[in-house]
N, C-alpha and C positions, 0 to 999 in steps of 0.2 A: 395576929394583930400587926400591920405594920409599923413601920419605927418612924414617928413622929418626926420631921425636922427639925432640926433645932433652931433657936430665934436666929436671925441675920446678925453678921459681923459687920461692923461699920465702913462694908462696902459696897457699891452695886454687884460687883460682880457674884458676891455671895450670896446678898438676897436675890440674886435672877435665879442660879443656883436654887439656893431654897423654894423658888417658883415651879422653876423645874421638876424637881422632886416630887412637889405636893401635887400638881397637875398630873403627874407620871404615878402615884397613887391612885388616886380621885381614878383616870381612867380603868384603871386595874379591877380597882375594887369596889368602887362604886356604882350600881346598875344604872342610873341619871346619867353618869358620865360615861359611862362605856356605851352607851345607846347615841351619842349623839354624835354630827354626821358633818362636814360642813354646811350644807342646805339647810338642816334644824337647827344652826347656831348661826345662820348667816344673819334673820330678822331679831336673833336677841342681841349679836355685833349692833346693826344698826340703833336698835333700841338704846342701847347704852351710851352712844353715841351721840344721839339727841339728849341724855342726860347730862353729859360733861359738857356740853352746848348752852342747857339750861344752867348749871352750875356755874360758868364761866360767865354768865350774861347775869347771874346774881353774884356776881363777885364772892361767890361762899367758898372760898380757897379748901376749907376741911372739906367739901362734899366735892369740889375740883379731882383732889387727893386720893377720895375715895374712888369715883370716877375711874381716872385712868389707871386704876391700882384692878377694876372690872374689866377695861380693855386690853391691858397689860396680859391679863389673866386667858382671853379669847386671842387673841394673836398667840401667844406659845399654844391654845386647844387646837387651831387650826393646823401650825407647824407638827405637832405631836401625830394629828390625824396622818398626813401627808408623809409624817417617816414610816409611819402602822403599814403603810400604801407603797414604800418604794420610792416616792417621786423627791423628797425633799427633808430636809431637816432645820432644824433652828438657827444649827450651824452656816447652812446654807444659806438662809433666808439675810444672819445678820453680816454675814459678808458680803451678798449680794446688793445690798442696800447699802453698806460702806464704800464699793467699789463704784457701785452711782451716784454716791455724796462727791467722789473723788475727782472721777470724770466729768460730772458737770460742775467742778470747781477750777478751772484752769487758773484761774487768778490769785487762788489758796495756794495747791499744790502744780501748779506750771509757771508758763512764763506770761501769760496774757494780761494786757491793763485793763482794768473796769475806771471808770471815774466814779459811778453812781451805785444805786439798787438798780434803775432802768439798764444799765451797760448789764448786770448779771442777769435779771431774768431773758434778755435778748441772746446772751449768750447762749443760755439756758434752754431756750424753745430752738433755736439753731441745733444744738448739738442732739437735742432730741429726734431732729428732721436726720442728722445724721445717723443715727443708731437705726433709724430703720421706720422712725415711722411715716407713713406717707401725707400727712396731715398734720397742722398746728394742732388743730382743735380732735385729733386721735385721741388724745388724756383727758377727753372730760365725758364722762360718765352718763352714758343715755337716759338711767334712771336717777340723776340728780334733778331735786325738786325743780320746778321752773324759773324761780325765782332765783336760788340759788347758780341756776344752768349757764342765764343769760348773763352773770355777771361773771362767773370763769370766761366762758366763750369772750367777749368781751376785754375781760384780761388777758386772754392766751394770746391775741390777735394785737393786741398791742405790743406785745413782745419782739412779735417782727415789723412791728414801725405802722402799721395798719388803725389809726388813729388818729380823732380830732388833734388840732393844732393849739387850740385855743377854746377855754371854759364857754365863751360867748357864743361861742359858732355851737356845743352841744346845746346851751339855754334856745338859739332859733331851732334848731331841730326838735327838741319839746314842743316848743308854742307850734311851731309847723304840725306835726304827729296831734295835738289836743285841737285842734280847728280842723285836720281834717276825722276824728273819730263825732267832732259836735257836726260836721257836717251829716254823719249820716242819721240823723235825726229830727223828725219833727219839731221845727221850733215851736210851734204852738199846742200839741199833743206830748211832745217829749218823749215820741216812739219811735223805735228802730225803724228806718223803712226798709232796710233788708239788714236781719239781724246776723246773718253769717258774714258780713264785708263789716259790720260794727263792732263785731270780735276780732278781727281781723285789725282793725284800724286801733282797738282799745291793745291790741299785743302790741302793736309798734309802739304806740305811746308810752305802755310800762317800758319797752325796752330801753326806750330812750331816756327814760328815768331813772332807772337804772344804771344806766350811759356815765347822765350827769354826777348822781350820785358818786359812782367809781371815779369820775373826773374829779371830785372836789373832797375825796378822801375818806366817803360816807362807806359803809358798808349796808348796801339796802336790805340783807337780810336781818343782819344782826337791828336797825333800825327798826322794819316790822315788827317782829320780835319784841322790842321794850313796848309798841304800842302796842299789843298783843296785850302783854303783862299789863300796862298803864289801866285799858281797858279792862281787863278781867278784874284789877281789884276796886275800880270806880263803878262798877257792878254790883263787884259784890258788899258792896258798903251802901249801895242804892237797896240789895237786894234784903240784906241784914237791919235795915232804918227801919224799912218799909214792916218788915213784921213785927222789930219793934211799935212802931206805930199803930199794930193792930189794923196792916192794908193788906190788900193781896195786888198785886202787881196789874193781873188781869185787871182789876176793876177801877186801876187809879188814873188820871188823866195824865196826857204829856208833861202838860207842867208841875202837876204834884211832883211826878217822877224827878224833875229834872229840880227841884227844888233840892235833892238827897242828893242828886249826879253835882251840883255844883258847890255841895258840900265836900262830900268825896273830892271833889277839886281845890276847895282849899288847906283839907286834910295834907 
């Protein structure tokens, strides 16, 4: 029977310790854990990861908590796998990430002035172009959602000064990008007339809205997101009336429906 950890001392450094330990059981003797690979924990990483996303966007600080207390747990699995291999250890990984807080802080630890946040993240994508990589937009993630993608890119390219000057000039680029996506359509049908150039014209337009939104301080995913949620629960309070009321959804009209939706809204 192995020897249990004992609770955490009122330090991090202990409870990481303790983390250690228990994860360095778990693999050992547990068949679940000693089966898995980084490939089979890569989509439960992600997975958990939209949890503290949703956690954070209900401001539930306890389930926040719990959250990164699961990722916490999958970062040292992956580190563990990778010492079992040779290639790396935890050791490694939290110096490695120290030594790149350090270097791209010249203004912390050097002699460089920043005025702003914009003077560091500029610094920031400059010295990344030094280290080696050949591209601003090198750090951003092939399989980050779409939505998600075009606001990094977006960000990263600002960095090196590649940016509107002024809010006004992104608001004409909307209205420009929305008159030409209504262009490709029928005004009087209200049909694509060639629907592969009106997908095409509808991605510039979100881009660009996405543009503004990063211009004026919005975070467009995290803003989907709440109307996501807004909608799911003026739904389900549409959906919950409604059988109260002895309806069934199929068979009630627009406006019955919408009689429950405009309740849910002043709910």
């Amino acid at each position: 029977m192995p020897h249990t950890p004992p609770p955490p001392q009122e330090t991090p450094a202990s409870a990481f310790e303790r983390l250690l330990a228990v994860l360095h059981t778990l693999r050992v003797e547990c068949p679940w854990d000693r089966k898995q690979t980084m490939e089979t924990l890569r989509h439960l990483s992600i997975e958990e990861m939209y949890e503290l996303g949703d956690a954070i966007l209900d401001n539930d600080l306890n389930e926040v908590k719990k959250e990164l207390g699961d990722l916490m747990m999958h970062l040292v699995f992956y580190a563990r796998i990778a010492e079992e291999q040779g290639f790396f250890d935890i050791v490694d990984v939290l110096n490695g990430v120290c030594e790149k807080l350090i270097s791209r802080h010249p203004h912390i630890y050097g002699d460089v002035e920043v005025n702003n946040e914009e003077d560091v993240k500029r610094n920031w994508e400059q010295l990344k172009l030094k280290e080696g990589n050949k591209s601003v937009l090198a750090g951003v993630p092939a399989s980050l959602p779409a939505l998600v993608k075009a606001y990094r890119i977006q960000d990263k390219v600002r960095g090196v000064g590649f940016d509107w000057e002024e809010k006004h000039q992104v608001w004409r680029k909307v209205e420009e990008e929305m008159a030409e996506f209504k262009n490709e359509f029928d005004v009087t049908t209200a049909t694509a007339i060639d629907t592969e150039k009106a997908e095409a014209e509808f991605g510039d337009l979100l881009f660009s809205l996405v543009n503004y939104a990063r211009f004026v301080g919005i975070n467009p995913e995290n803003a989907l997101e709440r109307t996501n949620k807004k909608f799911i629960n003026r739904f389900t309070h549409l959906e919950t009336r409604a059988r109260e009321s002895g309806k069934n959804l199929k068979e009630m009209t627009l406006a019955e429906m919408d009689v429950f939706w405009e309740e849910a809204k002043r709910l």
